[in-house]
Every structure is written in structure tokens, then in C-alpha cells.
LUMRO-412694 format. One record per residue (C-alpha): residue number from 1; x, y, z. Coordinates in steps of 0.001 Angstrom, whole numbers, plus 500000, padded with zeros to 6 digits. Layout:
# residues N
BAKE  voba    east   north      up
BAKE   NUM       X       Y       Z
...
This chain:
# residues 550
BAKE  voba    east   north      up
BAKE     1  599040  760084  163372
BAKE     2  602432  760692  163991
BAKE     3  603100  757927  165978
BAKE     4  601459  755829  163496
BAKE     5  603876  757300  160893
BAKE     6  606772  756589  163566
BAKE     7  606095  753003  163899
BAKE     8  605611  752850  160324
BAKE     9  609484  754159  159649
BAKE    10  610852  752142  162250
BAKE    11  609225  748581  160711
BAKE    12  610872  749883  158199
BAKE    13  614367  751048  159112
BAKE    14  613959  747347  160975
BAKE    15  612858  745607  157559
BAKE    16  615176  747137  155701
BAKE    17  618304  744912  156444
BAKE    18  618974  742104  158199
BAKE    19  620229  743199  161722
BAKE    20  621616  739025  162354
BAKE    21  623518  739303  159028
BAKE    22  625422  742461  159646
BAKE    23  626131  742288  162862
BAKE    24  627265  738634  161797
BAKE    25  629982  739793  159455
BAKE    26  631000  742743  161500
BAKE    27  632026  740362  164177
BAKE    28  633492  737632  162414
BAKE    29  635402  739413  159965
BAKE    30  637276  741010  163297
BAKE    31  640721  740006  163501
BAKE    32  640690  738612  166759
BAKE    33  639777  734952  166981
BAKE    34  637956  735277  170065
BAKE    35  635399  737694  168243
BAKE    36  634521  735460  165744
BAKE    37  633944  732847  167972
BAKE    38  631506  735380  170445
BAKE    39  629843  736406  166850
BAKE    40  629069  732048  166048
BAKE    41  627897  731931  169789
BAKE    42  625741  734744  169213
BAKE    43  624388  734386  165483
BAKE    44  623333  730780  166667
BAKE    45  621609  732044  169836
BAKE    46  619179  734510  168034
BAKE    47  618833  732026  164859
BAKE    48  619863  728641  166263
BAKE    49  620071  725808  163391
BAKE    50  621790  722707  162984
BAKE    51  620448  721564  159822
BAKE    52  622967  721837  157611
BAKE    53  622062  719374  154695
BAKE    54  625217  717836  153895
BAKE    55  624637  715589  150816
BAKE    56  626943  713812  148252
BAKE    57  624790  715063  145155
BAKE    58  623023  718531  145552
BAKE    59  624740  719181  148825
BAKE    60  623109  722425  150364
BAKE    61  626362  723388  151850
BAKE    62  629671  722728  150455
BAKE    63  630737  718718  151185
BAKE    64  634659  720159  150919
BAKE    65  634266  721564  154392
BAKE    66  633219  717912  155896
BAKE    67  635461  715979  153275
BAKE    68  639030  717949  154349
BAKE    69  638330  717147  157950
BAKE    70  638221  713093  156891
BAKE    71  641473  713814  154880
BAKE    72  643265  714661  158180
BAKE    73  641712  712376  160291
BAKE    74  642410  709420  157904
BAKE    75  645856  710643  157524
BAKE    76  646161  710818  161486
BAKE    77  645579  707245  161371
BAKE    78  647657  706412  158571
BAKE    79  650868  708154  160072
BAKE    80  650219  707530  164201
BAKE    81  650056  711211  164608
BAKE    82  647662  710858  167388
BAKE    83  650579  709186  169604
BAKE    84  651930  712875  169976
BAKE    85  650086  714760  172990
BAKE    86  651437  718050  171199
BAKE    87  650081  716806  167601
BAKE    88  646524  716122  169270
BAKE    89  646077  719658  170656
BAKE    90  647397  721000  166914
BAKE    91  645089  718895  165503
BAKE    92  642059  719703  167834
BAKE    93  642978  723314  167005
BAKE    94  642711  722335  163480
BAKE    95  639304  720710  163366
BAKE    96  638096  723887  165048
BAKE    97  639079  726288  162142
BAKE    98  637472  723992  159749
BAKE    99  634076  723514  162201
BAKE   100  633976  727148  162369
BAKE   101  633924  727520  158661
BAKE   102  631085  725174  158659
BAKE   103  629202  727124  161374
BAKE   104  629603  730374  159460
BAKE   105  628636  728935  155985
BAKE   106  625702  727635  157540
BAKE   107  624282  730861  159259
BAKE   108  625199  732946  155658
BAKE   109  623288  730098  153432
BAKE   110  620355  730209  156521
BAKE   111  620424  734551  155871
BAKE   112  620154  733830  152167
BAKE   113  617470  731589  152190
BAKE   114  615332  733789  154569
BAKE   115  615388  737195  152876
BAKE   116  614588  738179  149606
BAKE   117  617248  739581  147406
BAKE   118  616647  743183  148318
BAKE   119  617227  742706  151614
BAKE   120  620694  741028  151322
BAKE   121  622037  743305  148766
BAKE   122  620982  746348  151252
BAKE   123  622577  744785  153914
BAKE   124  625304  744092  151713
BAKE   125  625765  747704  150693
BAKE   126  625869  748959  154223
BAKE   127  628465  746361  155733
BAKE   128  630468  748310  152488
BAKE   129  629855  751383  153206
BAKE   130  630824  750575  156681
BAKE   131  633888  749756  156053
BAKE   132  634815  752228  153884
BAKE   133  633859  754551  156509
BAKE   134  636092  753064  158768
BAKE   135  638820  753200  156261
BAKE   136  638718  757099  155966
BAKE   137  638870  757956  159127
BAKE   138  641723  756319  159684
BAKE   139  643310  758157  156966
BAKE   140  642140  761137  158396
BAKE   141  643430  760362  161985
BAKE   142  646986  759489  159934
BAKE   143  646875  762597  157896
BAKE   144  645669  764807  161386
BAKE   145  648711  763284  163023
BAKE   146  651148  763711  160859
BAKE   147  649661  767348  159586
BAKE   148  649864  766664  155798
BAKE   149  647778  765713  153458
BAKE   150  649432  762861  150916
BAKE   151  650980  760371  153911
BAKE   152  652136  758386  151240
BAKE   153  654653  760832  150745
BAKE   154  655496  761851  154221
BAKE   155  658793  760831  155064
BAKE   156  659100  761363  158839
BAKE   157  658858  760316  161842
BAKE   158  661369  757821  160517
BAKE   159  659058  757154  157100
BAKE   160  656486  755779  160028
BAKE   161  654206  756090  157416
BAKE   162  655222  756682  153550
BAKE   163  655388  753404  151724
BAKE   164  653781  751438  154049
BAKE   165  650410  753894  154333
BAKE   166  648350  750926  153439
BAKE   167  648920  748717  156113
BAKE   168  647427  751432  158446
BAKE   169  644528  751019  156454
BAKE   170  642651  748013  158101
BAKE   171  638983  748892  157594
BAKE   172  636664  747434  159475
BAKE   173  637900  744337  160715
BAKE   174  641097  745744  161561
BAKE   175  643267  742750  159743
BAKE   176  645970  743334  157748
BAKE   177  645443  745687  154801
BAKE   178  645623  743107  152120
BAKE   179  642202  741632  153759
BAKE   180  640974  744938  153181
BAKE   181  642407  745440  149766
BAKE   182  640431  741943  148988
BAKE   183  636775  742905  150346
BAKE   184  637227  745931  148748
BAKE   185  637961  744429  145552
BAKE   186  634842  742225  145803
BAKE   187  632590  745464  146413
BAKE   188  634582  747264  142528
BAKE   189  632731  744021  141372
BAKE   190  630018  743464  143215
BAKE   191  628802  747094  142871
BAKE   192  629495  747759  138911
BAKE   193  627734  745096  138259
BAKE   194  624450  746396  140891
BAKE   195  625556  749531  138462
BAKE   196  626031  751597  141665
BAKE   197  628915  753789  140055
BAKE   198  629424  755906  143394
BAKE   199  630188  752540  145262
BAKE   200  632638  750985  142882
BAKE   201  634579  754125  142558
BAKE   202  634295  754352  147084
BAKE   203  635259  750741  146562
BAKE   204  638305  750914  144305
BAKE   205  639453  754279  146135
BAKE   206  639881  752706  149596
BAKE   207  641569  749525  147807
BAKE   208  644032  751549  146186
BAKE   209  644666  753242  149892
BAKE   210  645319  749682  151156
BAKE   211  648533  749823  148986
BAKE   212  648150  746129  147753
BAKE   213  650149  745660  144704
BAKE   214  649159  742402  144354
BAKE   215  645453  742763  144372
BAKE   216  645841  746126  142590
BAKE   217  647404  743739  139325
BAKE   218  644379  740557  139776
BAKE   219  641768  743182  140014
BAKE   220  643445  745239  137003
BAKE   221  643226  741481  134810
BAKE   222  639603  741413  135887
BAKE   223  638328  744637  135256
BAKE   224  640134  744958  131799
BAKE   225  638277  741446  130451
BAKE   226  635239  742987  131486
BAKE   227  635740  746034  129762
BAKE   228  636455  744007  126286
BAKE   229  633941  740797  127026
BAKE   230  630816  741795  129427
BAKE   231  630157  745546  130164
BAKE   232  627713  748268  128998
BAKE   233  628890  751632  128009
BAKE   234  628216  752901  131524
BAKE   235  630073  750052  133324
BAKE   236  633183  750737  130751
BAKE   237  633068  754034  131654
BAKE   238  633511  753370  135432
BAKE   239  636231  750759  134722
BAKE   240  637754  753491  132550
BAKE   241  637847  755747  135798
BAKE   242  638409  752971  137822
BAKE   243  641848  752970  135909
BAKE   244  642782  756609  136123
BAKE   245  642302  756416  139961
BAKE   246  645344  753436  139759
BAKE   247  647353  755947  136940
BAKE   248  646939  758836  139680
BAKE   249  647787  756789  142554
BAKE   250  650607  755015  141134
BAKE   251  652430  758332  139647
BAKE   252  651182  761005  142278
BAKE   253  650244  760096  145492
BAKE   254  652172  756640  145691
BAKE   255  654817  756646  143098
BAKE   256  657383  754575  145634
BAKE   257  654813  751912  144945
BAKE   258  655357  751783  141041
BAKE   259  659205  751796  142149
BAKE   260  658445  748727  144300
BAKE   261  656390  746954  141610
BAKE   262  659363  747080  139131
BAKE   263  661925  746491  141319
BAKE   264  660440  742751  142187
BAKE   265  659702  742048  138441
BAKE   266  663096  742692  137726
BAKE   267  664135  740541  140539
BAKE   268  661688  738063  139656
BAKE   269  663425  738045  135913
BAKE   270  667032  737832  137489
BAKE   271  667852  741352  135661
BAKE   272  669899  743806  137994
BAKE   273  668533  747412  137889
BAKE   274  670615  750460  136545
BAKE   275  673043  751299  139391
BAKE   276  672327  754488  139687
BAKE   277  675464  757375  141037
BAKE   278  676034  757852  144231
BAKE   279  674849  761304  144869
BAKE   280  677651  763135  147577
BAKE   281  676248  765717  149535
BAKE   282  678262  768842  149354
BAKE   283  679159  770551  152420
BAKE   284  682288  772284  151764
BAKE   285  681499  776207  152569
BAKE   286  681096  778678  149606
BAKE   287  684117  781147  151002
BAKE   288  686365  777583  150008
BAKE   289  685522  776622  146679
BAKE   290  687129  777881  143957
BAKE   291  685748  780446  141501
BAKE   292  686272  778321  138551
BAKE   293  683207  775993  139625
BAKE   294  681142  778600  141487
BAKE   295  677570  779932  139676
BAKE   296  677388  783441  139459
BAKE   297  675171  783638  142393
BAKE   298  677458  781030  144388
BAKE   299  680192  783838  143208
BAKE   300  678203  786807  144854
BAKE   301  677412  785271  148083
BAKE   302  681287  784125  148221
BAKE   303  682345  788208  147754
BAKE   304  679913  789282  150106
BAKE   305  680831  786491  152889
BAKE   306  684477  787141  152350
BAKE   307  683950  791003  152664
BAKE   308  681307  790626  155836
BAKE   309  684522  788169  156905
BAKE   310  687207  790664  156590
BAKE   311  685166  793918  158235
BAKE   312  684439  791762  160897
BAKE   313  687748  790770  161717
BAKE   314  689155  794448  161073
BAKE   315  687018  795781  163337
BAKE   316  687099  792661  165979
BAKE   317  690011  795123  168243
BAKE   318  687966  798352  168157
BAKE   319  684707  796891  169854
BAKE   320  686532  794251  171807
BAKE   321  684137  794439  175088
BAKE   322  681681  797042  173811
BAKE   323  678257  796757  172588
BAKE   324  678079  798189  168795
BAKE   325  674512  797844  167360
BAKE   326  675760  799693  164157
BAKE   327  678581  797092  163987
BAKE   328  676361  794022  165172
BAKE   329  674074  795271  161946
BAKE   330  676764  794951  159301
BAKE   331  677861  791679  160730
BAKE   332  674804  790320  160746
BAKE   333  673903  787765  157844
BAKE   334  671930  789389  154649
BAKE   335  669202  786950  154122
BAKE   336  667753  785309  157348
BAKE   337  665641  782195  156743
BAKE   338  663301  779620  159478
BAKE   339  665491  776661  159140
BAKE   340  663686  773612  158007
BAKE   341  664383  769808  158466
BAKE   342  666744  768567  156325
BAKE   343  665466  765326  154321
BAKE   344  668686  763752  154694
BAKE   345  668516  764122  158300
BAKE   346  667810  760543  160243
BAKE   347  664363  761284  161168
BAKE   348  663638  761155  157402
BAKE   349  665595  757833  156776
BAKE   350  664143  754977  157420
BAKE   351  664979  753152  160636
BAKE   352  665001  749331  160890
BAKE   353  664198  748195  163989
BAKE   354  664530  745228  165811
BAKE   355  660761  744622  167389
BAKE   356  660437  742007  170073
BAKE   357  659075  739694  167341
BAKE   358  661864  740090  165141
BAKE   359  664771  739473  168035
BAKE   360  662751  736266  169218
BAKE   361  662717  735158  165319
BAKE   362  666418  736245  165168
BAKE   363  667299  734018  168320
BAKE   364  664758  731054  167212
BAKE   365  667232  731014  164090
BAKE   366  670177  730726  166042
BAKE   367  669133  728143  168332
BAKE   368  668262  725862  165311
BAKE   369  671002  727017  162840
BAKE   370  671871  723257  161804
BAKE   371  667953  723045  160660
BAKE   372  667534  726685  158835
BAKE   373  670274  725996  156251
BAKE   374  668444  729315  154390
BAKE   375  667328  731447  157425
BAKE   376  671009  731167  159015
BAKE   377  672880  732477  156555
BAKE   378  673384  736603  156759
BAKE   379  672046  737266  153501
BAKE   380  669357  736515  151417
BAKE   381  670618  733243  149697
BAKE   382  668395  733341  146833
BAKE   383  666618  735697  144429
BAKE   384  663185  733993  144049
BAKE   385  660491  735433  146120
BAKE   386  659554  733178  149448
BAKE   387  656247  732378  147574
BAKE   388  657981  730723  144965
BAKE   389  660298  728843  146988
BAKE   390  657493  727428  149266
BAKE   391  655918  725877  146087
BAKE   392  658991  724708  145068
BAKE   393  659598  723008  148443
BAKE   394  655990  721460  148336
BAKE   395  656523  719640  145082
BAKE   396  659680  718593  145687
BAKE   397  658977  717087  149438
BAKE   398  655777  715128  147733
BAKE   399  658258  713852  145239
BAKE   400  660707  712581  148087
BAKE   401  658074  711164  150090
BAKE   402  655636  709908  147222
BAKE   403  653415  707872  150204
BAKE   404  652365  711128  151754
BAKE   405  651624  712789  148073
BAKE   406  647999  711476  148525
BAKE   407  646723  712638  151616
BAKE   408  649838  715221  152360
BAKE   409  652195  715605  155576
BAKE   410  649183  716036  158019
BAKE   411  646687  718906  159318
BAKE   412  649628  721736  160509
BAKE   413  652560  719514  159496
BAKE   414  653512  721738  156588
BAKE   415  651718  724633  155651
BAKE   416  649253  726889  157324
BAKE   417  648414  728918  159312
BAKE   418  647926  726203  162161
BAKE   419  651783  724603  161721
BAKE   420  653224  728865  162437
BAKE   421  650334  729287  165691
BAKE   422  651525  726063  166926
BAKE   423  655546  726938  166805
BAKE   424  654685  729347  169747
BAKE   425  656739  732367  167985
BAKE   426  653659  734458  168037
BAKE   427  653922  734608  163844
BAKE   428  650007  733780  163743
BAKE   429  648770  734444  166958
BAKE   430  649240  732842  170789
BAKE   431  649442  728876  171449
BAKE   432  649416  727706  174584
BAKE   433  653584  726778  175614
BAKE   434  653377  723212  176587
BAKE   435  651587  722315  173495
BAKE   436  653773  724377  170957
BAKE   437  654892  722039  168484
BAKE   438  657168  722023  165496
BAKE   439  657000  719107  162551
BAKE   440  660608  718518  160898
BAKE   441  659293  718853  157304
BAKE   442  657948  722652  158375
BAKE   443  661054  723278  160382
BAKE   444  663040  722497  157456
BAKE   445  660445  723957  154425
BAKE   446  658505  726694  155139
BAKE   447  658974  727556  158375
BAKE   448  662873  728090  156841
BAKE   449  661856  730009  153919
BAKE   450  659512  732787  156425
BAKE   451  662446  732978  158805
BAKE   452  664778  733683  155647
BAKE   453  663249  736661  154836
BAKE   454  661042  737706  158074
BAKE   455  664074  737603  160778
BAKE   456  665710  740004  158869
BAKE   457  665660  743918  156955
BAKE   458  662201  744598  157156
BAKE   459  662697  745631  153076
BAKE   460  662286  741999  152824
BAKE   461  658784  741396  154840
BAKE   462  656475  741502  152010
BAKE   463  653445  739649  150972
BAKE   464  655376  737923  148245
BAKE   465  657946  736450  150377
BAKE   466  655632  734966  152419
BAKE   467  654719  730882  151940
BAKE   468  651181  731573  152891
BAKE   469  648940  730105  150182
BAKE   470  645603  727992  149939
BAKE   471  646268  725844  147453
BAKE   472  650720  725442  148958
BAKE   473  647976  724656  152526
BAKE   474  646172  721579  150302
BAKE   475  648859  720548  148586
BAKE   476  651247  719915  150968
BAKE   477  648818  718631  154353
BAKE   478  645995  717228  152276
BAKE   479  647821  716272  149141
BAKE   480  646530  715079  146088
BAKE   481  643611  714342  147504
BAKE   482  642697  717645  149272
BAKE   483  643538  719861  146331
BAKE   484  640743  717275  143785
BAKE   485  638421  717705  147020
BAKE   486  638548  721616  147093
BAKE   487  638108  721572  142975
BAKE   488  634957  719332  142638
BAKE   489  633546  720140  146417
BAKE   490  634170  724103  146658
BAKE   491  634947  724817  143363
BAKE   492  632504  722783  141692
BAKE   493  629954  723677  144453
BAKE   494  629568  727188  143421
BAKE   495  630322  726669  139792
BAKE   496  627738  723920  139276
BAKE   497  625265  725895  137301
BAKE   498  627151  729199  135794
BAKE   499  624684  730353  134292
BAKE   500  622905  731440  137386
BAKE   501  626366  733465  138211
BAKE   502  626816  737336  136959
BAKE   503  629031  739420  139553
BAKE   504  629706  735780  140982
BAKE   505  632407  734840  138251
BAKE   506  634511  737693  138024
BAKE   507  634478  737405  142018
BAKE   508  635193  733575  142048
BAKE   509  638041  734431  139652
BAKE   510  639299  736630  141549
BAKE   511  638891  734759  144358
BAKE   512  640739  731803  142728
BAKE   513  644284  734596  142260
BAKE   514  643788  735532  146001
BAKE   515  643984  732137  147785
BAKE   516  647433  732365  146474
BAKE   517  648514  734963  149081
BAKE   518  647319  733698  152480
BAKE   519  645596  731084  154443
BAKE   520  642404  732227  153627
BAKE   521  640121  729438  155248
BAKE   522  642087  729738  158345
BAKE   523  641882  733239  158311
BAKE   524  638029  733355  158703
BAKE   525  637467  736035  156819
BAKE   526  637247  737277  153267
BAKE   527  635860  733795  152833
BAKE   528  632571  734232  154942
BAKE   529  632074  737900  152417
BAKE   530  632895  735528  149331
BAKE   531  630504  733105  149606
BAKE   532  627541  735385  150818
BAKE   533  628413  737288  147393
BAKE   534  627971  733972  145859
BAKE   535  624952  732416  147326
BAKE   536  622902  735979  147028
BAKE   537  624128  735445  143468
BAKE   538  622723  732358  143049
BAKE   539  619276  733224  144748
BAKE   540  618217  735839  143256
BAKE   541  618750  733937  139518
BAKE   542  617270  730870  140906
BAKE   543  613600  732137  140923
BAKE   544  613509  733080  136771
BAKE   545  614905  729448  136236
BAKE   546  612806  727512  137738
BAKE   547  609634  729370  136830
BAKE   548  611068  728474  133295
BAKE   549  611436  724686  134283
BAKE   550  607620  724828  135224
């Protein structure tokens, strides 16, 4: 009997999930590129399937995916890219990223259409909760390390930790925070509307730890038109919460990051900020200040130093060479104290150093000075943030070059995450050395506007400086063209029938603010979580209409 009951629990602990699907996204959300490609070997070897239903009219996978990769190749042909050894092996490397997307898409749509609802949204839930394990402890290993409990305060070791907290906090795929700032973000949504309460608060807690300002302020947006347009009393009652965890973070255990926030709106706005006095630390001794500015305590200690001062010296000749414990006693200071680090000390300032990244960015600049008219000067020329700029630059290089404003400059000519692998400067990740590869109009655009803020103070290196952006990626490699393409063919793909959407639009809204601040396709990874979220979406509302239809 009980090994009857035993088989019973394991079919199902087994049933309960599905295994392929987790251990899917566990691996291919890594950070390392080689992982995801070991986690498409893998997923394919225990569910192989290369069926993947492309169609121009009820495609069963999105037609974007095969569509961009004919943008580049046509444009290839246009331009005579392919007579560049170095362009082909960019290009290669290109076609990869997008085949991988394909592969992934593929094996998420093939998970979807195999389990019922139930079982995706509990395997769903734990790839979550895994993460947000993951999250903690690394919070805990910061806060054991560092022996305090609020890191986002400590300012030692050099303010090691402090502001930047959050980027420490990597979750599960151990990518930069803002990744984990996004998946987060999809589980607030994901989970208030599942109306698991526990999860969506988890959720927004660990996003808030990420320190992502950016995501923090689209999620904000999203949660407050819930709370007016599509919520039940429970759900605005969570979102209320949802907002007091952000009040409490922002004014008590991060309130450097509300500085942060109003400092770049202000510079965004071209308004200076209150210069605020310099505060001079005052070291001049009690016994030499005058009485006139002393505090009556300041006054006490000086009459009682002075005194201490003067028995001292009068009795300096008797007990020349001989040991006086009475005399040591008076001599002695009144009020003994375990000195403690100063906070003005260096160790609590922080330091800007020059990594090995930085100095090889710093030389790069120098060696191409007549090219970086921004990056070689030694401030920073402008006050717009770099994301700004590399939009800027976009529009106004398909305006000089209206024959390329159709199908763009090329696949890693521009902008993406492709054309800053390929320069070989280790900004996104190794490329082999005698294929590295630089294209004039990135040398001069984007790749300027990175190196203007990135090769120097690291008070500059922030998310909003940096050209990284989707739709920047479309525009300016796949032009015109690319950006329609990813409307009607991604866009449009999952947005076809809205009504069978709930969590799915506030995500793909979302969604829509976050391709804004990286390469996201090229990433390979908060994509893959996206469009599961979507397609489960769509499933489990697909059943009830077509039953109608009958």
C-alpha cells in the first residue's frame, strides 16, 4: 500500500509541471550564450520538432522572425556586403541570434500546445519562485558580507555596494539586474491577475531590490491604469501595497535612488539643481577657538583640556623619569570612547576605478580620436542622455542616406548588440580577433555616443545613456521596412485577437516600454518568458471561444 501511495505521489510530483519547460527557461535565460545554445541542443533532443508552421495568414509562429532575416539578406545583396570576409562572419553571427529565436519560440509554442493550462501556469509559478529564491540569497550573502542589514545604505568598502545594490541582484539567470527587474515585473502582472497576492507582492519586492528606475516608472504607469480601468477590490488592494513597497523603498531603504531619479529629470529638462554649500569640515582643536563661538559644552571641555594641559605641564619636571600612576590618572582623558570609522574617510567615498574594460575603451578612444568627435573630448559634450542621442543619430543618418531608409545600414552595421560583439572591445561579449569588425556609420553614431559616456566616470554608466534599444536596432539596420515588419508580424501576431488576452496586454504593454532599453531579441532572454506569458494566455481563452463558434 505504501508503495502504491509512493508511486502515486511521484506520477504526480512528475505530472505536475513540465520538467522540458523549466529546465528550458532555466537554461536559456542564463547569461552565457553557450548555455542557451546547450539548453536548444537539449530541449530538441528530448522533444525534437521541426515543424514550425510558418504561414503568411494564420502563421503558427511569428512570420517577423523569418521576414527580418530576408531584410538583411536582401540588403546584403543590395549593398555588396558579402564582399567583406569580416562582414560575412558578422552576418553569420547574426542569422544565428535570429535562428535561435526561432528555435526557442518553437519549443515554448510546442510546451503550450501539449499541456493543459494548469500545467503551464504551475510550471510558470515555480520558474518564479525560483528566481526569487535566487534573488534573496544573494541579498543575504551581500548583507552576511558586509554585516548590515539595509546594503543600500552601506557606504563602505568604497560604497562597493550602496547605490548600486541592484545590480548584485541578478536572479536566476545571473544577467544584468534590469533583466531581472523585467521578469519580475511580468510575474506583479502575471500573478495579480492569477490573484496570487503573495506572488505579486514576492514579485514586486525582488524588482524593487533590482534598483531599476526605469522599470520601477513603466510598471508604476501600468499598475496605476489598472487600478482605475480593470481591477477588483482585491487586486486594487495589492496594487495599493504594491505602491507603499516603492514609497518605502524609495524614502527608506534606497532614498539615493529618488536623488538619482530627480537629478536626470532635471537634466533631462536642462534645469541646474540648487547648488547646495560646501560643507567644511572643522578640525581646528577646541583649546583654539575662541569663546565667543564655543557652545557651552564646547566651553567646558575647552576649561577642562586647558586645565588637564597646564597640570600636566607643571608637573612634567617632578616625574621626569618616574612612573606616577596617581599622576598618569589625572592626565589621562575624562571620557574614553572605541573610535569608529569616520564617513568622510576614503573607504566611505566612492572610488572610480579604471577596470581593464574601461582603460581598453579609454585607449580605443584615443587611437580613433579623429572618428569619436563626442567620446574624445574630456567632458561630457552634451546634456541629453545617450538614449536620446542614439535616436537622434538614427533619424538623422536615414535622412542623409534616404536609399538605406528602407531596408537600414545592414544586420550589425548600426545598432545592436551584434555591431558592439563584433568591435572586439569585449562591450557585449568575445568575437573572435581576425573577424572583429567595425562599420563607419557605428564608429561614428553609436558606437561614439557609448564610448562618450562608458570610457569615462562611472557616474555616467547608466541604463539611460546607453544606445541599446529594439526599435533604434530596426530602425537603423532594417529600416523602414523592419520596424512595419515587427508591427504587423510580432506585434500584430500576438495582438490579432485581443480579446483572448487578459494578463497578456498589460504585459505586451509593458513589453512595448522595455524594448526601449536593450537589445532584447539579441539578448535571448526576457523575450523567450514574454511570449510563453502570451501564448499560455492565448490557450487557455481559446477553448471557451471556439466552443462558442460551434
Amino acid at each position: 500500500m505504501t508503495l502504491k501511495i509512493a508511486d502515486i505521489n511521484i506520477k504526480k510530483l512528475v505530472g505536475f509541471i513540465d520538467w522540458k519547460l523549466l529546465v528550458f527557461l532555466t537554461l536559456f535565460l542564463d547569461v552565457k550564450l553557450i548555455v542557451k545554445v546547450i539548453a536548444i541542443v537539449l530541449v530538441y533532443l528530448f522533444q525534437f520538432d521541426l515543424k514550425f508552421g510558418f504561414r503568411l495568414k494564420n502563421s503558427r509562429l511569428p512570420l517577423f522572425y523569418l521576414l527580418v532575416i530576408g531584410i538583411a539578406v536582401l540588403n546584403a545583396l543590395l549593398y555588396k556586403s558579402y564582399a567583406n570576409i569580416k562582414y560575412d562572419a558578422v552576418f553569420l553571427t547574426g542569422i544565428g541570434f535570429w535562428l535561435l529565436c526561432i528555435l526557442s519560440v518553437h519549443q515554448v509554442k510546442l510546451s503550450v500546445e501539449k499541456n493543459n493550462p494548469g500545467i503551464l501556469h504551475n510550471t510558470i509559478l515555480v520558474f518564479f519562485a525560483l528566481n526569487v529564491i535566487c534573488s534573496l540569497l544573494t541579498l543575504m550573502g551581500i548583507m552576511a558580507e558586509i554585516h548590515t542589514l539595509n546594503p543600500y545604505r552601506y557606504q563602505g568598502q568604497y560604497q562597493k555596494y550602496f547605490i548600486g545594490t541592484g545590480d548584485y541582484i541578478k536572479g536566476l539567470t545571473f544577467d544584468v539586474s534590469t533583466t531581472n527587474a523585467v521578469i519580475n515585473a511580468f510575474g506583479v502582472i502575471y500573478f495579480l491577475a492569477r490573484k496570487n497576492a503573495f506572488m505579486a507582492l514576492t514579485c514586486m519586492g525582488v524588482m524593487l531590490l533590482t534598483g531599476s528606475n526605469s522599470v520601477n516608472l513603466m510598471l508604476s504607469g501600468i499598475l496605476l491604469l489598472l487600478f482605475i480601468f480593470n481591477s477588483t477590490r482585491d487586486q486594487k488592494s495589492v496594487i495599493a501595497i504594491c505602491f507603499i513597497f516603492l514609497g518605502v523603498f524609495m524614502t527608506n531603504v534606497s532614498p539615493q535612488n529618488d536623488d538619482y531619479i530627480v537629478k536626470t529629470y532635471r537634466k533631462i529638462i536642462n534645469k541646474e539643481l540648487p547648488v547646495k554649500p560646501v560643507v567644511i569640515l572643522n578640525i581646528v582643536p577646541v583649546t583654539q577657538k575662541p569663546d565667543s563661538i564655543l557652545s557651552p559644552e564646547e566651553k567646558r571641555q575647552k576649561t577642562a583640556l586647558l586645565y588637564l594641559d597646564s597640570v600636566s605641564k607643571a608637573l612634567a619636571p617632578k616625574i621626569s623619569g618616574v612612573k606616577n600612576t596617581a599622576v598618569t590618572s589625572i592626565v589621562t582623558p575624562l571620557k574614553h570612547e572605541i573610535p569608529v570609522p569616520s564617513i568622510h574617510t576614503a573607504p566611505f567615498q566612492h572610488k572610480d576605478d579604471s577596470t581593464g574594460l574601461k582603460v581598453k575603451l579609454q585607449g580605443f578612444v584615443k587611437a580613433e580620436k579623429p572618428y569619436l568627435v563626442e567620446a574624445a573630448q574630456l567632458t561630457i559634450p552634451t546634456r541629453l542622455p545617450g538614449k536620446v542621442i542614439a535616436m537622434q543619430q538614427t533619424i538623422g543618418y536615414l535622412k542623409q542616406h534616404p536609399k538605406k531608409a528602407l531596408t537600414g545600414d545592414g544586420m550589425g552595421n548600426f545598432s545592436s548588440k551584434l555591431a558592439f560583439k563584433a568591435t572586439g572591445l569585449g562591450i557585449a561579449g568575445g568575437f573572435p580577433a581576425r573577424y572583429t569588425y567595425i562599420s563607419s556609420s557605428f564608429l561614428t553614431n553609436h558606437l561614439d555616443v557609448y564610448l562618450t559616456f562608458f570610457s569615462k566616470s562611472e557616474k555616467f554608466h547608466s541604463l539611460i545613456n546607453s544606445p541599446n534599444s529594439v526599435y533604434d536596432q530596426l530602425l537603423g539596420e532594417y529600416g523602414l521596412l523592419g520596424l512595419i515588419t515587427f508591427i504587423i508580424f510580432y506585434a500584430g501576431y500576438f495582438l490579432r485577437d485581443p480579446k483572448k488576452l487578459t494578463y497578456g496586454i498589460p504585459i505586451f504593454i509593458l513589453m512595448a516600454g522595455v524594448f526601449l532599453l536593450d537589445y532584447w531579441f539579441e539578448q535571448l532572454s526576457v523575450i523567450v518568458l514574454f511570449e510563453l506569458l502570451l501564448l499560455v494566455n492565448i490557450k487557455e481563452t481559446a477553448p471557451k471561444t471556439l466552443s462558442h463558434a460551434k
